[in-house]
C-alpha positions, 0 to 999 in steps of 0.5 A, a space after each residue: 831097151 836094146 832088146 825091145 829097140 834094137 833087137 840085141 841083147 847088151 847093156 854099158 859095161 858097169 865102168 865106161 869112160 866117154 871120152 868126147 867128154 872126158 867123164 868116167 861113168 860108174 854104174 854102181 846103181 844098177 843094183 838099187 831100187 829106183 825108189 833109194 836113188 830119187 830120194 838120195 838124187 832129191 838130198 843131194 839135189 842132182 837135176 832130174 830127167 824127163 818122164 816122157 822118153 823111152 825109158 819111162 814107156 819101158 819102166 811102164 811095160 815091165 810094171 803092167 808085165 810084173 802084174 802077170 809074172 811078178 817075178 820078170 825082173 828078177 829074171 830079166 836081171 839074172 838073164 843079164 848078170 848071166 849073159 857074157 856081156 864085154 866088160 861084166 865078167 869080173 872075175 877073167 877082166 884084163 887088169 
Protein backbone atom coordinates (compact mmCIF):
# COMPACT_ATOMS: atom_id res chain seq x y z
CA UNK A 1 0.00 0.00 0.00
CA UNK A 2 2.96 2.66 0.96
CA UNK A 3 4.25 1.94 -2.73
CA UNK A 4 1.35 2.30 -4.56
CA UNK A 5 -0.25 5.39 -1.91
CA UNK A 6 2.97 7.00 -1.13
CA UNK A 7 5.28 6.32 -3.37
CA UNK A 8 8.03 4.46 -0.63
CA UNK A 9 8.59 1.24 0.17
CA UNK A 10 8.09 0.30 4.22
CA UNK A 11 5.91 -1.27 6.33
CA UNK A 12 5.36 -1.57 10.54
CA UNK A 13 8.07 -3.01 12.09
CA UNK A 14 6.75 -6.58 13.23
CA UNK A 15 6.53 -5.08 17.04
CA UNK A 16 5.20 -1.68 17.47
CA UNK A 17 4.36 0.10 20.59
CA UNK A 18 1.45 3.09 20.32
CA UNK A 19 1.75 5.00 22.86
CA UNK A 20 -1.26 7.44 22.45
CA UNK A 21 -3.07 4.08 23.35
CA UNK A 22 -0.75 2.51 25.23
CA UNK A 23 -1.17 -1.18 22.98
CA UNK A 24 1.83 -3.03 21.91
CA UNK A 25 1.00 -4.18 18.44
CA UNK A 26 2.70 -7.70 17.38
CA UNK A 27 2.52 -8.71 13.75
CA UNK A 28 2.90 -12.38 13.85
CA UNK A 29 0.06 -12.48 11.16
CA UNK A 30 1.86 -11.60 8.38
CA UNK A 31 3.03 -14.69 7.80
CA UNK A 32 -0.63 -16.31 7.58
CA UNK A 33 -3.05 -16.71 4.97
CA UNK A 34 -5.96 -14.22 5.10
CA UNK A 35 -8.35 -17.59 4.78
CA UNK A 36 -6.43 -19.27 8.69
CA UNK A 37 -6.89 -15.55 10.30
CA UNK A 38 -11.00 -15.00 9.21
CA UNK A 39 -11.56 -18.27 10.61
CA UNK A 40 -9.61 -18.03 13.86
CA UNK A 41 -11.16 -14.19 13.98
CA UNK A 42 -14.81 -15.60 13.53
CA UNK A 43 -13.80 -18.66 16.70
CA UNK A 44 -12.49 -16.19 18.67
CA UNK A 45 -15.43 -13.59 17.70
CA UNK A 46 -12.91 -10.57 17.21
CA UNK A 47 -15.14 -7.42 15.38
CA UNK A 48 -14.31 -7.51 11.79
CA UNK A 49 -13.30 -4.39 9.55
CA UNK A 50 -14.72 -2.76 6.59
CA UNK A 51 -14.56 -4.29 3.08
CA UNK A 52 -14.80 -1.01 1.33
CA UNK A 53 -11.36 0.85 2.24
CA UNK A 54 -7.96 0.71 0.32
CA UNK A 55 -6.97 -2.45 1.79
CA UNK A 56 -9.59 -4.33 0.04
CA UNK A 57 -9.17 -2.22 -3.49
CA UNK A 58 -5.35 -3.28 -3.15
CA UNK A 59 -6.07 -7.26 -2.04
CA UNK A 60 -8.54 -7.02 -5.25
CA UNK A 61 -5.40 -5.53 -7.64
CA UNK A 62 -2.99 -7.95 -6.60
CA UNK A 63 -5.43 -10.99 -7.07
CA UNK A 64 -6.37 -9.79 -10.81
CA UNK A 65 -2.23 -9.20 -11.23
CA UNK A 66 -1.67 -12.96 -9.76
CA UNK A 67 -3.90 -14.06 -12.64
CA UNK A 68 -0.93 -12.79 -14.72
CA UNK A 69 2.06 -13.51 -12.89
CA UNK A 70 0.97 -16.29 -10.26
CA UNK A 71 3.90 -16.06 -8.30
CA UNK A 72 3.90 -11.58 -7.30
CA UNK A 73 3.23 -12.35 -3.82
CA UNK A 74 5.72 -14.58 -3.35
CA UNK A 75 8.00 -11.90 -4.84
CA UNK A 76 6.59 -8.98 -3.38
CA UNK A 77 6.96 -10.77 0.03
CA UNK A 78 10.46 -11.72 -0.42
CA UNK A 79 11.23 -8.13 -1.75
CA UNK A 80 9.94 -6.87 1.63
CA UNK A 81 11.78 -9.66 3.90
CA UNK A 82 14.82 -8.73 1.96
CA UNK A 83 14.77 -5.16 2.05
CA UNK A 84 16.72 -3.28 5.33
CA UNK A 85 13.45 -2.02 6.67
CA UNK A 86 14.04 -0.51 10.50
CA UNK A 87 12.95 -2.89 12.88
CA UNK A 88 12.94 -6.35 10.54
CA UNK A 89 16.75 -7.14 10.81
CA UNK A 90 16.45 -9.86 13.75
CA UNK A 91 19.54 -11.13 13.69
CA UNK A 92 21.83 -7.02 14.23
CA UNK A 93 18.42 -5.58 16.31
CA UNK A 94 19.45 -3.51 19.52
CA UNK A 95 18.27 -5.63 22.65
Amino acid sequence: MNLLFEGRIGCFQPVTYLDRTDITQIRPLLYCQEPDIRRMASKLALPGVAANSRRQEVKELLAELEQRYPDLKKKLFGAIQRYPLYGWDLENMEK
